[in-house]
Structure formats: C-alpha cells, structure tokens
C-alpha positions as CSV (number, residue, x, y, z in Angstrom):
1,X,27.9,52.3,15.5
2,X,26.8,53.9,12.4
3,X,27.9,51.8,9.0
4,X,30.6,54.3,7.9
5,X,32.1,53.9,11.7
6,X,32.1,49.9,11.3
7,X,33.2,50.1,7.2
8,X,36.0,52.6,8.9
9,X,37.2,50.1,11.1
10,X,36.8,47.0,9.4
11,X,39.2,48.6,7.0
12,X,41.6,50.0,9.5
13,X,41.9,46.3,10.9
14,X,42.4,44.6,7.4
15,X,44.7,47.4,7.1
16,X,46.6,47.2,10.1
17,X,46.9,43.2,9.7
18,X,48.3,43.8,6.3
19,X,50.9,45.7,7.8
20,X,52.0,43.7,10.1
21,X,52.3,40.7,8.1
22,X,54.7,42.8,5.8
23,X,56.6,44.0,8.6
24,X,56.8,40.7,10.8
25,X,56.7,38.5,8.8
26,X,58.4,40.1,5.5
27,X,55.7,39.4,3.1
28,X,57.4,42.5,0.6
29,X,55.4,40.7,-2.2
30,X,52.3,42.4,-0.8
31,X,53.5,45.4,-1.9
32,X,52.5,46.8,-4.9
33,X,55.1,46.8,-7.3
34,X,57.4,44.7,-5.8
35,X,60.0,43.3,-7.9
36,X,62.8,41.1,-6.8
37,X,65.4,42.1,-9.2
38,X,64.8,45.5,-8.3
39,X,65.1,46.0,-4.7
40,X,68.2,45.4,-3.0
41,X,67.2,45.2,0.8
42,X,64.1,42.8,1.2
43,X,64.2,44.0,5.4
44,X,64.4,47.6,4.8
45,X,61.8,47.5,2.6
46,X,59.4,45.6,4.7
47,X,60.3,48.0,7.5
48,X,59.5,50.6,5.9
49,X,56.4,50.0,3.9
50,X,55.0,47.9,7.1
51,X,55.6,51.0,9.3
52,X,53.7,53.0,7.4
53,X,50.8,50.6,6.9
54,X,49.9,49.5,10.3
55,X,50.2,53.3,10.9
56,X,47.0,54.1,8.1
57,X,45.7,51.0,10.0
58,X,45.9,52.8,13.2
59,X,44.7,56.0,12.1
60,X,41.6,53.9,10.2
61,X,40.9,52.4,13.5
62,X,41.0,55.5,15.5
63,X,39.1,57.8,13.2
64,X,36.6,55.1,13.5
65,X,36.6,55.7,17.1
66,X,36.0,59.4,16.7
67,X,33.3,58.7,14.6
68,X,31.6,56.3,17.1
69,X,32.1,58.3,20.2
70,X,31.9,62.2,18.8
71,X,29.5,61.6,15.5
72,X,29.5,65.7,15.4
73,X,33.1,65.6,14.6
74,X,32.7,63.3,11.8
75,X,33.9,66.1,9.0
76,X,37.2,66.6,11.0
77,X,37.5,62.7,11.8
78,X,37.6,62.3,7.8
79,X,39.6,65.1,6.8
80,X,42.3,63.6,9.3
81,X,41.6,60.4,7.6
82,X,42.7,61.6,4.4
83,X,45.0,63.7,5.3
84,X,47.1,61.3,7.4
85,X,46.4,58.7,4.5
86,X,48.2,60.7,2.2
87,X,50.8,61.4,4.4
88,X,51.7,58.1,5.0
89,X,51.5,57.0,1.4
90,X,53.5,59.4,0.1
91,X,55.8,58.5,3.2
92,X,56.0,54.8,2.3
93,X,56.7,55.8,-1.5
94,X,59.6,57.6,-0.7
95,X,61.1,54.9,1.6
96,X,60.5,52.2,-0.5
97,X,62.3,54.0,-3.4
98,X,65.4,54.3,-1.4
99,X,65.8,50.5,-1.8
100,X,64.7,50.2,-5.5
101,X,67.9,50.2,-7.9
102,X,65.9,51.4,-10.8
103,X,65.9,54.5,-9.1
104,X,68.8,54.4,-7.1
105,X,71.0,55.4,-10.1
C-alpha cells in the first residue's frame, strides 16, 4: 500500500469514527460551530451532520481502496474524493442550518 493509500484510509477511518460518535452517540459539540443557544434540535442535528460524515468516511475509505487495488486510476480515485467531499460538506451545511435559529428567521 503506497503512503497516500494508507494516509487515505487512516483518515477515512478517523473520519468515519468521528461520525459515528456524532450520530450515535450525539456528541453535536464536535461540530464546528456548534452553539447551544442556537440550535433548537440537538437529534436532528446530529443526524444530520453524522450522516454526512461517516459518509466522507466511507468515501475516504473506499477511494483508498481504489488506490490500493487500481493505482492507474489514482487521478479519478481523487477527483471522486474531492468531489464527493464537497458534496457532502456542502450537504451537511445546509442540514445543519435548518436547525440553527440564527438563521431560521
């Protein structure tokens, strides 16, 4: 496994397991920005936000994958990266602002 395959995944599994613990266990205080005065449903936030990070987890894990077991397709493996990183961001950005009061009004 080549060391941009192993950073890759290493990531994708911190990722992932960041995630999760917002998710599951409705740690919301990992996200960035969080403010409790702010957002009125602690779940929904964590559902959303958790969603999309174990999903950025997934997709770090899998273009690792690609990486390991098609090296020739590394340029498409990273532009999928990216791309599906962005998506998800913005994705999570826009869900989490559906419970934020500040903008809500």
């Amino acid at each position: 496994m080549d060391s941009a395959a192993f950073g890759l995944a290493g990531a994708g599994l911190l990722v992932f397991i960041l995630g999760a613990l917002i998710k599951y266990a409705g740690m919301v205080e990992l996200v960035a920005g969080y403010d409790p005065d702010t957002v009125t449903d602690d779940e929904a936030l964590a559902n959303v936000v958790g969603t999309n990070v174990i999903a950025v987890g997934v997709l770090g894990l899998g273009c690792a994958a690609v990486l390991v077991l098609e090296p020739t397709a590394s340029s498409v493996g990273w532009l999928v990266f990216t791309l599906g990183t962005v998506f998800f961001a913005v994705r999570a950005i826009r869900g989490a602002r559906r419970d934020d009061t500040k903008t809500s009004n």
